[in-house]
C-alpha positions in Angstrom: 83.0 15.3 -41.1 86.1 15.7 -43.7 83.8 17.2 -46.6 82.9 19.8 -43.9 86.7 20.9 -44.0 86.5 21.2 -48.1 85.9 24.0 -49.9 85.1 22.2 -53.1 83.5 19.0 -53.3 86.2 16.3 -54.2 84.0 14.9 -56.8 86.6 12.8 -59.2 85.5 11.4 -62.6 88.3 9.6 -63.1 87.4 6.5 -62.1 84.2 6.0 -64.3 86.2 7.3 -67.1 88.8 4.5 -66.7 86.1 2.0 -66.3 84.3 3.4 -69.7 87.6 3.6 -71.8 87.8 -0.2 -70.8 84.3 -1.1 -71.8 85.0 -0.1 -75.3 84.3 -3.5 -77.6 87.0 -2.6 -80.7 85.2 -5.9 -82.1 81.9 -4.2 -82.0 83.1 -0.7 -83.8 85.3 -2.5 -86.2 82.0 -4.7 -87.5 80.1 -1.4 -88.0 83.4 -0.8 -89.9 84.3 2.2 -87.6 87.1 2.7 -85.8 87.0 3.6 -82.0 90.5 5.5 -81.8 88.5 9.0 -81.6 86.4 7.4 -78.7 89.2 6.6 -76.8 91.2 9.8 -77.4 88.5 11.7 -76.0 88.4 9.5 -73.0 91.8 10.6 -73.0 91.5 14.5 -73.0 88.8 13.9 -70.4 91.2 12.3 -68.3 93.9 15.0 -68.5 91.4 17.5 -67.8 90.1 15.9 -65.2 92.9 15.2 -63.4 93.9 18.9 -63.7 90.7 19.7 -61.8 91.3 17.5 -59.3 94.8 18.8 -58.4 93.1 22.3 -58.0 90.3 21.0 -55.8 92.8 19.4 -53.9 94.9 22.6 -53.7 92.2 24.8 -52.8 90.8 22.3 -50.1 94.4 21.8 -48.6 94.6 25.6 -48.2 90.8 26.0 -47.0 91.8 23.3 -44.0 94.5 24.7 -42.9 93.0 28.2 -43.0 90.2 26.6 -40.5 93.5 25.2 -39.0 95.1 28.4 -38.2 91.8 29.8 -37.1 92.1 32.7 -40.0 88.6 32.9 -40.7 88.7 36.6 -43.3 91.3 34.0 -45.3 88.6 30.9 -44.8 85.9 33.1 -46.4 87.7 34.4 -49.1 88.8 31.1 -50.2 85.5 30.1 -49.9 84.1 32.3 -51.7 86.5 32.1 -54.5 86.2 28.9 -54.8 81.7 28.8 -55.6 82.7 28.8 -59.0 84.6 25.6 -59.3 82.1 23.9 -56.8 79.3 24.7 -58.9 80.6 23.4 -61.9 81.7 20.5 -60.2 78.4 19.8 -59.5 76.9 20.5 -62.7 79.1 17.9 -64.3 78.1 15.4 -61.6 74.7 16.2 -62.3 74.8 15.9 -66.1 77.1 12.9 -65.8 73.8 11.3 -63.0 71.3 12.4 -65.6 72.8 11.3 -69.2 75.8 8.4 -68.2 74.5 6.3 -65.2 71.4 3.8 -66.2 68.5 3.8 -64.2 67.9 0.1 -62.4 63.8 -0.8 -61.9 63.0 2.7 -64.0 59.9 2.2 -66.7 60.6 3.4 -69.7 57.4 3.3 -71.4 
């Protein structure tokens, strides 16, 4: 019933992101005589990014309940409308994350 009262989908990353920068073996780069600093600071702007996007989803679905709230439904379509755009790519980067970042248990890989 609450993601019926969002706008966007509170999808947040930053919780896998965490758990990868912390799966990082520095033993394992540094024997292929690498250095995992750029890894990690990637993780980083991932993180900041992320957690810009998730204080706008959390924006727009605070104003979207209490537009339902109020019973203003022009101002409950127009945020929902406005908002398609960051829903969508929301999605898409749950989708890509699904499809390239979480391994497949009991898949063949023939």
């Amino acid at each position: 019933m609450h993601y019926d009262k969002t706008a966007v989908v509170p999808l947040d990353f930053t919780t896998r992101l965490h758990a990868m920068k912390e799966k990082i073996d520095g033993d394992i780069f540094k024997q292929a005589g690498i250095s995992s600093d750029e890894l990690v600071a990637e993780i980083d702007n991932v993180l900041a990014v992320t957690e810009e996007v998730n204080a706008k989803v959390a924006k727009v679905n605070e104003d979207y309940l209490d537009s339902l709230t109020e019973g203003d439904t022009q101002k409950t379509k127009k945020l929902y409308d406005e908002s398609r755009e960051l829903n969508s790519g929301l999605l898409a980067a749950f989708t890509y994350a699904e499809d390239h970042f979480v391994k497949e248990v009991g898949r063949d890989t023939d």
